[in-house]
C-alpha positions in Angstrom: -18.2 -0.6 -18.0 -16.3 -1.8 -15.1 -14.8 0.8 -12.2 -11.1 1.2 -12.2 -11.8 0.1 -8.0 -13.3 -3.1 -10.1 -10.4 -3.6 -12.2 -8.1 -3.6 -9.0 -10.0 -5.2 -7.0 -10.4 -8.6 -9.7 -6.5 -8.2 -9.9 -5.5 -8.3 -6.4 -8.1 -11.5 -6.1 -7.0 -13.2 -9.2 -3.1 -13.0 -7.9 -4.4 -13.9 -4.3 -3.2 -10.6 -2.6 -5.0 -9.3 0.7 -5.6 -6.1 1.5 -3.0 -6.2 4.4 -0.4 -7.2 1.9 -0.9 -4.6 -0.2 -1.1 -2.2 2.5 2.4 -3.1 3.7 4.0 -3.5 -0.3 2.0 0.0 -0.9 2.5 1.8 2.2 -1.6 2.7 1.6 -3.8 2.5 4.6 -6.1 -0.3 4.2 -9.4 2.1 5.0 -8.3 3.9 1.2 -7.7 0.5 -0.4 -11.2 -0.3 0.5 -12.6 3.3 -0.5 -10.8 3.0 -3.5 -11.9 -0.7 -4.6 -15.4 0.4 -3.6 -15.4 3.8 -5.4 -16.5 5.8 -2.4 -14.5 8.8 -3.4 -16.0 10.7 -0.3 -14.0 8.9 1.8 -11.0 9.5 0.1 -8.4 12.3 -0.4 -9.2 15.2 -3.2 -8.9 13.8 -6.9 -4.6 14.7 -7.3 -4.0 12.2 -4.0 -6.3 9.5 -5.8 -4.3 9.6 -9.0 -1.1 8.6 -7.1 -2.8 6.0 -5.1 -4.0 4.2 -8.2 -0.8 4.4 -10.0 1.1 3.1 -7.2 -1.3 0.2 -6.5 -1.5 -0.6 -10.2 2.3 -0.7 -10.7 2.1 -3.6 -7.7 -0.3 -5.3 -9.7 1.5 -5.0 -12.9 -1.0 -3.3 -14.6 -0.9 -0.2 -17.2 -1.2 2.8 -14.6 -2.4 5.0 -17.8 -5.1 3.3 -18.6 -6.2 2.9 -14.9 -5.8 6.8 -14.5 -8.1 7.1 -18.0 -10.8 4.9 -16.5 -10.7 6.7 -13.4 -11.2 10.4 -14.8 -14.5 9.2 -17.2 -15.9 7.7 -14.0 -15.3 10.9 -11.9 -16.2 13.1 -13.9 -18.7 16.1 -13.2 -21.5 14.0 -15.1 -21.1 10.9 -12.6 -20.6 12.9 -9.5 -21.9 16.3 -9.7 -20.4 19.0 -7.3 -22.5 19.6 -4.4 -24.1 22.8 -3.5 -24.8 23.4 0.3 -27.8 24.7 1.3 -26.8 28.6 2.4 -26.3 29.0 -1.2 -29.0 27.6 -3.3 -31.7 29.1 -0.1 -29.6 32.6 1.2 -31.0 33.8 4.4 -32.5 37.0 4.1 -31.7 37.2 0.4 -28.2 37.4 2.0 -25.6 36.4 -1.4 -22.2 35.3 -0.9 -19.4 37.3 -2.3 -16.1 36.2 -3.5 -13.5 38.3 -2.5 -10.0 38.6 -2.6 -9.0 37.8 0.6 -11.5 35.0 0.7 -9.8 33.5 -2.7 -6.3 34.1 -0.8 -7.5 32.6 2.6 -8.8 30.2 1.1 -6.3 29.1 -1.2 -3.3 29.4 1.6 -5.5 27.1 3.5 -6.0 24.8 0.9 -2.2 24.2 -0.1 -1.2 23.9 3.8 -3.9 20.7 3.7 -2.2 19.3 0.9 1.1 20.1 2.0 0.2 18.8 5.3 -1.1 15.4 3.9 2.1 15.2 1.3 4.1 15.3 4.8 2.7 12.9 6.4 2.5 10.3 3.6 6.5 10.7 2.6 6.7 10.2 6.5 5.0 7.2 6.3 6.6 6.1 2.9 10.5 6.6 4.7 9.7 5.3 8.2 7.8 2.1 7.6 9.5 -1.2 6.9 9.2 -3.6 3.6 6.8 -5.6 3.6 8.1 -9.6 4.4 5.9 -13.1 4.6 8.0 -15.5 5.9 5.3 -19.1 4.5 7.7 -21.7 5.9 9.2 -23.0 8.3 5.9 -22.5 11.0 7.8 -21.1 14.0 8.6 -24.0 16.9 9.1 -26.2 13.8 10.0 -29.7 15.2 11.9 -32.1 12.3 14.1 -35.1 12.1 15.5 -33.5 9.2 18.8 -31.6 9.6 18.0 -29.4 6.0 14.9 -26.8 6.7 13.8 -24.7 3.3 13.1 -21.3 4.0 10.0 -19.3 1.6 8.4 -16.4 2.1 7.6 -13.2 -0.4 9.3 -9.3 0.0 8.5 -6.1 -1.7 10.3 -6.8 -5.0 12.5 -3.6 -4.7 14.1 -4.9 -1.2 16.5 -7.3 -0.4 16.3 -9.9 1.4 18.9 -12.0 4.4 18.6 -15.4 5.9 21.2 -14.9 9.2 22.6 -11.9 7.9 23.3 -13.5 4.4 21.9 -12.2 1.1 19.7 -14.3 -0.8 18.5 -13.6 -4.3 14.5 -13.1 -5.2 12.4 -13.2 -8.2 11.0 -10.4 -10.1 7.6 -11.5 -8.0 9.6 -10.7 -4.6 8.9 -14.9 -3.8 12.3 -16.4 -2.0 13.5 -19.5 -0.8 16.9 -21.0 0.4 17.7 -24.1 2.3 19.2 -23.4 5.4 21.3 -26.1 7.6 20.6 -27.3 11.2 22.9 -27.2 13.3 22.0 -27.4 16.8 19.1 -29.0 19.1 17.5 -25.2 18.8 18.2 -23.3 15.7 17.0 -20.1 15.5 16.4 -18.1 11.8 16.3 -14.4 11.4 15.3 -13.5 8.1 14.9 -9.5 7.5 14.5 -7.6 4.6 15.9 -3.7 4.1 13.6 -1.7 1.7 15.9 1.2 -0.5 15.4 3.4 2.3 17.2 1.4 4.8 14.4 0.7 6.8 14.1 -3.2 7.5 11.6 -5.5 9.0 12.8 -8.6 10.5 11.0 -12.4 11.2 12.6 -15.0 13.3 12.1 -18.6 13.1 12.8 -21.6 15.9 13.5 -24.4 14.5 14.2 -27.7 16.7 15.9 -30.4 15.5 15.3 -33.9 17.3 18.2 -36.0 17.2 
């Protein structure tokens, strides 16, 4: 039965995706992409963060988040990885037991929810701050061309838009673009940016020469 980091990991190959580019399209670090495609849930977040990690790469990939989230509770379950018990408590010193009480359930409960509060922060700061992700394929940069027509293509978050010289150009449901843009001068120079729903943008230029 294959792992759900398996099932992501064939998908992201078959469509030719790096980890880099879903890193940016994701906002995921790359470090959990590779925990997570590897199964090495010790290096990653408790179980709740996981969840939301595979949903959110599996809606990229177009696949059925449900089924992703099934596959991943069977293989984390307490049968495939058993809780671990530390040492103090299966051998007590001095016959020495540990006792729960209330004010160690509260303390450590309180600390508990300021972890996961703490970690919730920082990923909604990540999520709001960081632009879309943008691959501009062609024109290579310090393009030289006899032609005075140069097509633009490149690939965007699908939920951004996208601008070629501050004009709006349409995308497919893929996020793939591309727009033929006119020369004009001996040194044309291309901006193309793209503005994610937050407003945040990330911005490519292009120089184009055109030999005459």
């Amino acid at each position: 039965m294959r792992t759900v980091g398996q099932v992501l990991k064939e998908e992201r190959e078959k469509k030719f995706y790096t980890l880099d580019e879903i890193e940016k399209a994701t906002k995921i670090r790359r470090e959990i992409l590779e925990a997570l495609e590897a199964g090495q849930y010790s290096r990653l977040p408790p179980p709740t963060f996981v969840q939301g990690f595979i949903k959110n790469y599996g809606k990229f990939l177009k696949l059925d988040p449900e089924k992703l989230l099934a596959i991943f509770r069977r293989e984390f379950s307490e049968k495939v990885h058993p809780p671990r018990i530390l040492d103090s408590f299966s051998n007590p010193v001095n016959n020495k037991r540990f006792r729960l009480t209330p004010a160690k359930a509260l303390g450590s409960l309180v600390v508990g929810l300021v972890i996961i509060f703490t970690f919730y922060l920082w990923f909604e700061y990540r999520f709001l701050t960081a632009g879309p992700f943008l691959e501009v394929k062609e024109p290579a940069d310090q393009l030289s061309t006899d032609s005075p027509i140069v097509l633009v293509i490149g690939r965007i978050d699908p939920e951004a838009k996208v601008s070629i010289n501050n004009q709006e150009i349409g995308v497919d449901l893929a996020g793939n673009f591309s727009q033929e843009i006119k020369l004009s001068d001996n040194v044309n120079s291309i901006e193309i940016s793209a503005v994610s729903k937050t407003g945040n943008s990330t911005k490519v230029t292009r120089t184009v020469f055109l030999k005459r």
